[in-house]
Structure formats: C-alpha cells, structure tokens
C-alpha positions in Angstrom: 191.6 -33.9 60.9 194.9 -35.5 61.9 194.5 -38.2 64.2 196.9 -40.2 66.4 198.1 -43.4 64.3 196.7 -45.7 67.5 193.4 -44.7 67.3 193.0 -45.1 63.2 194.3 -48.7 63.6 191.9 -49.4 66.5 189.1 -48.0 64.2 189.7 -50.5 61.2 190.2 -53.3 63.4 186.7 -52.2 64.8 185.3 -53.2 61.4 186.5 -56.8 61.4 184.3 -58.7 63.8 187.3 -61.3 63.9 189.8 -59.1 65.5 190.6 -57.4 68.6 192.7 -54.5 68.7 193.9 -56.1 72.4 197.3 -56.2 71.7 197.5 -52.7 69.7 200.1 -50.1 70.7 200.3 -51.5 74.3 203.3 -49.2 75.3 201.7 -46.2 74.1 204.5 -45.6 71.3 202.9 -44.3 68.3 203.9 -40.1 68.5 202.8 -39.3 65.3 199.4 -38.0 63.7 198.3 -38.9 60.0 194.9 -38.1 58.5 193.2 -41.0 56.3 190.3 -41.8 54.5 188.7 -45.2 54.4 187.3 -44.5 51.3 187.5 -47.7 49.2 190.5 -49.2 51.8 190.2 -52.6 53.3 190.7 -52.6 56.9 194.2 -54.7 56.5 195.3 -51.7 54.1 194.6 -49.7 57.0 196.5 -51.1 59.1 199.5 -51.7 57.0 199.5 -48.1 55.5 199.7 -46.4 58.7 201.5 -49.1 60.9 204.2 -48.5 57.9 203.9 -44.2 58.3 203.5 -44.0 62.4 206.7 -42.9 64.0 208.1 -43.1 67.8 208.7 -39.8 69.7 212.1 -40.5 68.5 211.1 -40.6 65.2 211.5 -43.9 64.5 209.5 -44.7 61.2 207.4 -48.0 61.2 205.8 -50.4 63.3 205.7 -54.4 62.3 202.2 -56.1 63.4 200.7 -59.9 63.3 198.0 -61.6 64.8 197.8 -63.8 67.3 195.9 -67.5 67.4 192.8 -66.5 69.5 192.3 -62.9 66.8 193.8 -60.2 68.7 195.9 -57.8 66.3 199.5 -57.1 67.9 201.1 -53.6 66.3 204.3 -52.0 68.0 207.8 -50.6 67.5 209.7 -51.7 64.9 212.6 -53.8 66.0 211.6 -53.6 69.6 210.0 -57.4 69.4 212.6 -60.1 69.8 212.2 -63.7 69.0 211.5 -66.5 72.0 213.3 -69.1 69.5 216.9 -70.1 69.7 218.1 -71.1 65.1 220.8 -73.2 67.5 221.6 -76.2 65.6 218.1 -76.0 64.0 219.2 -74.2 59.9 218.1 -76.9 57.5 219.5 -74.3 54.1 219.8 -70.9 53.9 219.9 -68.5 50.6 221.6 -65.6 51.1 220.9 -62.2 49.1 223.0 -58.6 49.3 221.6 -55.6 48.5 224.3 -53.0 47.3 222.1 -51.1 44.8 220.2 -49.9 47.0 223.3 -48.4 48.5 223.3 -44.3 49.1 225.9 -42.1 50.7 225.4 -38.7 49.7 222.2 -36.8 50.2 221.1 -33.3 48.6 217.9 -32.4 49.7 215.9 -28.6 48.7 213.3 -27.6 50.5 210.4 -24.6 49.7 211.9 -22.2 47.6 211.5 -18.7 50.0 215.0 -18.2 51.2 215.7 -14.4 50.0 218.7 -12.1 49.3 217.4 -8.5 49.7 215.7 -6.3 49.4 219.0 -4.9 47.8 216.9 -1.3 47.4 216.5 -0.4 50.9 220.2 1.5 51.0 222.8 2.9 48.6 225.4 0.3 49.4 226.9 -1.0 46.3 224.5 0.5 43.6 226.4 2.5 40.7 224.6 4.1 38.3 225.3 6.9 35.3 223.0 9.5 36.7 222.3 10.5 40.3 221.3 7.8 43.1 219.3 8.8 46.3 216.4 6.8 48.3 212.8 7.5 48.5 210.8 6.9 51.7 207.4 8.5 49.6 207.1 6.6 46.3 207.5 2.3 47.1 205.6 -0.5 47.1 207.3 -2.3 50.1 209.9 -1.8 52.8 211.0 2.0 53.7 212.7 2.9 51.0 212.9 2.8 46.7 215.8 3.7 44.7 216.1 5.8 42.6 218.3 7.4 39.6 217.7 10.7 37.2 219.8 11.4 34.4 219.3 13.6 31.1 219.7 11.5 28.3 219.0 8.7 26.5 219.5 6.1 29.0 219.6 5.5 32.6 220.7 2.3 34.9 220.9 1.3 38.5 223.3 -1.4 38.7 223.9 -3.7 42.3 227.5 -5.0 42.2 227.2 -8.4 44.5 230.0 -7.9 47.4 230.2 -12.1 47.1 229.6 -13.5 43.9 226.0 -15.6 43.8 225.3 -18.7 41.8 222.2 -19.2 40.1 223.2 -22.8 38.5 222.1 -25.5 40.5 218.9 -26.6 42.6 220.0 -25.3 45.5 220.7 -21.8 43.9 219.0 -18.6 43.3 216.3 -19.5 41.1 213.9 -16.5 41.0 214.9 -12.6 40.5 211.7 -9.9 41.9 212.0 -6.6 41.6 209.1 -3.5 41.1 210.0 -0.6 38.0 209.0 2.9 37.6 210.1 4.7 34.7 209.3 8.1 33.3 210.7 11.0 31.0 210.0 14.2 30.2 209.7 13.0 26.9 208.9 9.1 26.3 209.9 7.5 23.1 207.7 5.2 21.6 210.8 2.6 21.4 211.5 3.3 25.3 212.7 -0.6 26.7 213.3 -1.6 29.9 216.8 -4.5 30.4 217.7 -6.8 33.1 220.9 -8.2 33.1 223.2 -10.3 34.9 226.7 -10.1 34.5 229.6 -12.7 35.4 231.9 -9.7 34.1 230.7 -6.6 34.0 233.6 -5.3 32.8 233.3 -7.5 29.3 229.7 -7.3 29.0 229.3 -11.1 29.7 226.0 -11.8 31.0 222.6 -12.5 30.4 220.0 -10.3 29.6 216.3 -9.6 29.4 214.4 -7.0 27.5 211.0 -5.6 27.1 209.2 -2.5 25.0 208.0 0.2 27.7 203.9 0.1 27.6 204.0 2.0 30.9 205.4 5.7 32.4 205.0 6.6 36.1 203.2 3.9 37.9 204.9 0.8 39.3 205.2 -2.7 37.8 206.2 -6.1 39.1 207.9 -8.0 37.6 209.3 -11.8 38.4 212.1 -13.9 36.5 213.1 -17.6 36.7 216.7 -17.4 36.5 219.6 -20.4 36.2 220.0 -23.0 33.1 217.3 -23.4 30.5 215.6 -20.2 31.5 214.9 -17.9 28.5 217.8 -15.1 28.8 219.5 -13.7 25.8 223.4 -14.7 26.4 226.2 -12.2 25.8 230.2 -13.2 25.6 229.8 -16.8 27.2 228.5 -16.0 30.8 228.4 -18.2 34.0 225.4 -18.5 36.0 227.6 -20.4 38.4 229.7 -16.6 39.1 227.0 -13.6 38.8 228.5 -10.3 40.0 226.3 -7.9 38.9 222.3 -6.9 38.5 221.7 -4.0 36.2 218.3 -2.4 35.6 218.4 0.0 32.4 216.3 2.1 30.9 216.7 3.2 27.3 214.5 6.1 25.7 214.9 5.0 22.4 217.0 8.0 20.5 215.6 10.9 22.5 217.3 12.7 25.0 215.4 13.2 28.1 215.2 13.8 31.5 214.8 10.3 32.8 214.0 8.8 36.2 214.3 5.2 37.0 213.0 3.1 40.5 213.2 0.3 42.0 211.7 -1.1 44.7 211.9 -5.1 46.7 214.6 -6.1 44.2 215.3 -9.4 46.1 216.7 -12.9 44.6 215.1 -16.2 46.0 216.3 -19.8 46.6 215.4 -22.7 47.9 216.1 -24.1 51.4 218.7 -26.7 51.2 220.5 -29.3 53.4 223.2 -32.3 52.8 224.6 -35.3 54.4 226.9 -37.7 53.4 228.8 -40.9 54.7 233.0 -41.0 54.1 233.1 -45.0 55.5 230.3 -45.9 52.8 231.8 -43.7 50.1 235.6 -46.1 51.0 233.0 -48.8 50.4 230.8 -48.7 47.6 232.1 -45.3 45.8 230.5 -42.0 45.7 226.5 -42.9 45.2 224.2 -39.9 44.9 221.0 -40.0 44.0 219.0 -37.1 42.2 218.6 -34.3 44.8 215.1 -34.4 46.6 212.7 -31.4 46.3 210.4 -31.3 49.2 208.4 -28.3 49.5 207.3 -28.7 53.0 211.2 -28.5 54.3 211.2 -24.2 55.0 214.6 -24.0 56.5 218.1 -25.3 55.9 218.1 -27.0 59.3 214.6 -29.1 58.6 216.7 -29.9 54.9 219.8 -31.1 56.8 217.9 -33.5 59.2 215.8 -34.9 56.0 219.3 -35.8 54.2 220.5 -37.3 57.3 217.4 -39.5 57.5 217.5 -40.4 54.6 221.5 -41.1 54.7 221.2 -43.3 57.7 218.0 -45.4 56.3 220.5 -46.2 52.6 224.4 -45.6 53.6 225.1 -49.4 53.8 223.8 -52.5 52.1 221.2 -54.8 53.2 221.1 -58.5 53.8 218.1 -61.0 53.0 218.3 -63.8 54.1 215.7 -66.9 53.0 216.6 -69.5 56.0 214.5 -73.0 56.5 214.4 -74.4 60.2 212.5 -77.2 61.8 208.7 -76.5 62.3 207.9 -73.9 65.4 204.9 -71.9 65.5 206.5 -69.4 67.6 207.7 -67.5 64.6 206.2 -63.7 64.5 206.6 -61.6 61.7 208.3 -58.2 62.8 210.1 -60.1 65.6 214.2 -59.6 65.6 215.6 -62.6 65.4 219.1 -63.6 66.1 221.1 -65.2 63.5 224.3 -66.8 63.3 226.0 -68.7 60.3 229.8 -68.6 60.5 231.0 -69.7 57.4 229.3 -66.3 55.8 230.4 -63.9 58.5 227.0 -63.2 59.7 225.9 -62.7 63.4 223.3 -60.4 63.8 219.7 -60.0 64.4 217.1 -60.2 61.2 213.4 -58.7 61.4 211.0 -61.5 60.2 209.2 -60.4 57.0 207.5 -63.5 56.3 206.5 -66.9 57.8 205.4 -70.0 55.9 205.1 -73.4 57.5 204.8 -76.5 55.2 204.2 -80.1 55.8 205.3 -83.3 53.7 204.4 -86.3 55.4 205.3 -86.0 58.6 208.1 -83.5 58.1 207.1 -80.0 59.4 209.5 -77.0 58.1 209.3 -73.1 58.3 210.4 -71.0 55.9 211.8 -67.3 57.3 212.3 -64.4 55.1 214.1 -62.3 57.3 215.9 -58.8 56.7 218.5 -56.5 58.3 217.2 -53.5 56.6 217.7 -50.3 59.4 214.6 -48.6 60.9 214.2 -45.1 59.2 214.9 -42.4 61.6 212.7 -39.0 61.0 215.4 -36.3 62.7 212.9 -34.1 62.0 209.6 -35.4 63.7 212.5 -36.2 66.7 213.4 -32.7 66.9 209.6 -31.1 67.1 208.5 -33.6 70.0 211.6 -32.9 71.6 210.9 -29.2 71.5 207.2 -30.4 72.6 208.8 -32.0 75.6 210.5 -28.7 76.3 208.0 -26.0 76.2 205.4 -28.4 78.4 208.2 -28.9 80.9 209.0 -25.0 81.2 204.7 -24.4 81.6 
C-alpha cells in the first residue's frame, strides 16, 4: 500500500538502535507516496532510495540527509539547507570538472498508446465505395452504427479517404489499425480474400497492403494491425507511411460473380500520447542534443507527456559543474547543505550542494575535502500539477 515517504524512512531508522529519526522531515515536506519492500534492503538503502524518489508538493524531486554527532538522522528538501561556513579566504586547491555530455535540450516523450482516430464507421462522411453504401443500426459490434456496401460482382470495397493526411512513421504516430469484417455472398468462392490497404496515392496504387484467404461468411471478425516501419505490409509503387490518405477494405470473391455484402464496424486508428519540450538558449550553446524519445506507458494524455519532457528538459538543458575544493578543517560541513562558492579567476559564484565530506589529518594539519555540485533539483510538473488540483478540490469542499 503506498505510504507517505516520511513515515517509510522513520520505519527504517526504527531498525537501527543507533539512530533517531529526530531530525526527519521536520517541515513536513515530503508530498509524495511510494510503496517499498524491505525485503533484503539495509536500512541506509532505505533511506537513500526513497529520500532520492520523495518529492515536495511542488514536485521537487529529492531530499539530501546526514547525521548528526549525538545519532539523530536529519532528511529534508533538497537545496533548502544552507551552509553556517564562510570558503572566505579559507580554499587551499580546487579541481574543477564540467559536465557537457550530460547536456540535453530537446525532449520527445510518448506516453500509453490509446489515443484514437474513429470510429470512421459511425457516418457516411468520406467513404467511397463501387457498390452501394448505407449504415446499419441492427448488425454491429460497437457504437450505433456499421457500414456497409453490396455490389454484384466479383469484388466489393469500402474505402475512407482521410480529409488530413495521417502519419504512421514515427513513435509518436498511428501505430495500430482496428477494425471488425463481415463478408458474405450469395455464392462464396473458395479463393474469396479479404485486403487492407493504405494508400499515400490512391490514385497510383501506391500503398501498403495486407491480405488474407476468407475462412469465414456472415459472422463478424476482429481484426488488429501494427502499422508504421518494419511492420509486415506488402509495399506497392514506393509508398510513404509518413503521408497516408486512404483506408480501403476489399473483398474479392475469387472469379465468381456474386451478390456481395461487405461491413465494417469500430474501424479506428490508435497512437500514442505524446508531448515535447525543448530549450533555444541551450541549443545556441551546445547544438541540437536529443536524446532517444522516452516511452512511458503510465503518461495517458498529451498534457501529462508535455510536463514529463519539460521535467526532464529543465533537470539536463545546461551543463553541470563539480567542483573537488580542500579548505582548512571545520566540522561544520553537512552533506546536502548549499554552499556558497566563489573563485574569480574561473568565473564561478554560486552555491554548490555538498555531496561528500572527508576530513584528514597529517600531523597537526587538519583539512576537508568537499565534493560539491551544482547539479539542478529535478522538478516533477506532473506530481506539481495533481497536488495543486488536490489543493483545489479540498478548498472548494
């Protein structure tokens, strides 16, 4: 059962009989709800694991922990800590490290793949066929309506003209075709076939097809097809799945001339949810830098998409610094305190997060060595946007 980050902390630290979960959460700041086992986990891996995954109501991932002389176990905000000590006059050396690879200013992110165009069946709009079209609110698996067309021959087709063309290329494309068949005749050949094609002309014949013998007359069929790029469909006269214009459904009777009937029903194309950010200061920086697009199948909008790209574009759109920096000796050091750093000759004047304190001794000379890091706090636009709609509906109860 999901459980507020606070209180899974404050149960690991329970298990060590050398720590006090005193100085835990104090402010009340961890929003966010995670469930864990402590299954073969250490208290300290614990701790670290969901300190790193707890977020702020502003969704604000992370929160930086130590602990204290007398045991007590300090965890809070990320960044919100600032250091008592003044690096005045007190740098001994310094090492200083860029980070440009990890650099990223153009996000693509797709989300569950349930994003629908149709049903296409439920109206005559833009269906052409050879024989005569009309709706059927009796016979249908779904919806109010089927279509339907009747023609004596050997063949009959229903064919959707698109008003826009769609693309089925990339990711973020149509990626799955649905439809339900019905077929019968009068007479049924034993070489009666059912095709599905695509067209990026209709007028040419360029498109891509799929075919199948007929083992069924008069009772309805689903049928489902991955569609795009490296999905088995017979081409014909160099098509483009980045331009379709046309669905056709056809049903051939083999060489005998019959009075055919062909139906379809919840003919609908699906894609998945998709959202994008990127950053035009970065990109004057460092180039274009896009990483491969990120399939999350919890993201079920376009709008939950766009918030995880721009998370993810404000946590890697510029480059970070390290900084390894050895001062006089001063227990006052905390890691996941900000501390303020100045060294002019490199530019730099800003405030570091301590990753790491180490304090040695030779002879009588006491140093501490800082790692330190201005690596931004990841921001979870999403998680920000359901507490704030939280906030809301409890303030209108």
């Amino acid at each position: 059962m999901p459980t507020n980050g606070k209180t899974i902390i404050k149960d690991a630290v329970a298990v060590c009989s050398y720590l006090s979960d005193y100085g835990v959460d104090q402010g009340n700041a961890i929003a966010s709800t995670h469930s864990y086992t402590f299954d073969e986990k250490t208290p300290w891996n614990v701790v670290r694991d969901v300190a790193d995954a707890c977020q702020t109501s502003g969704g604000a991932v992370g929160f930086d922990g130590h602990v204290d002389p007398p045991g007590n176990l300090w965890i809070f905000p990320r960044n919100s800590s600032n250091s008592t000590v003044d690096l005045t006059d007190k740098i001994i050396r310094y090492k200083i490290d860029y980070d440009t690879y990890r650099v990223k200013n153009k996000i693509k992110v797709y989300g569950k793949t349930a994003k629908i165009l149709g049903p296409l069946d439920e109206s005559t709009t833009n269906w052409n066929s050879i024989g005569t079209i009309s709706l059927d609110s009796s016979d249908k698996m779904e919806g109010s309506y089927s279509i339907k067309a009747t023609y004596t021959s050997t063949g009959v087709n229903l064919r959707y003209h698109f008003p826009t063309p769609i693309a089925c290329k990339f990711g973020s494309e149509y990626k799955k075709l649905h439809l339900w068949i019905q077929v019968s005749a009068d007479t049924m050949s034993n070489d009666a076939s059912y095709h599905i094609q695509l067209y990026t002309n209709y007028g040419s014949s360029s498109g891509f097809i799929k075919y199948e013998k007929i083992a069924f007359q008069g009772k309805w069929v689903e049928l489902e097809f991955s569609i795009g790029p490296g999905e088995e469909w017979f081409e014909n006269n160099s098509p483009d799945w980045a331009t379709i214009t046309d669905l056709e459904v056809l049903f051939l009777n083999g060489l005998t001339s019959s009075l055919l009937t062909l139906k379809l029903d919840g003919v609908r194309l699906v894609k998945r949810f998709s959202g994008s950010a990127e950053d035009s200061s970065s990109q004057a920086l460092y180039g274009v830098r896009m990483p491969e697009p990120i399939v999350d199948d919890s993201l079920t909008s376009d709008d939950t998409c766009t918030k995880k790209a721009q998370s993810l574009l404000s946590y890697y759109k510029d480059k970070v610094t390290t900084l390894t920096l050895t001062t006089f000796g001063d227990n006052a050091f905390k890691p996941g305190d900000r501390l303020h750093v100045v060294l002019s000759n490199d530019g730099i004047d800003d405030y570091f997060r301590i990753l790491e304190v180490r304090h040695t001794l030779e002879d009588v000379l006491w140093q501490t060595e800082l790692l330190l890091s201005n690596e931004p706090i990841m921001i979870d636009y999403i998680f920000r946007k359901i507490v704030e709609a939280q906030k809301t509906i409890a303030g209108n109860q």
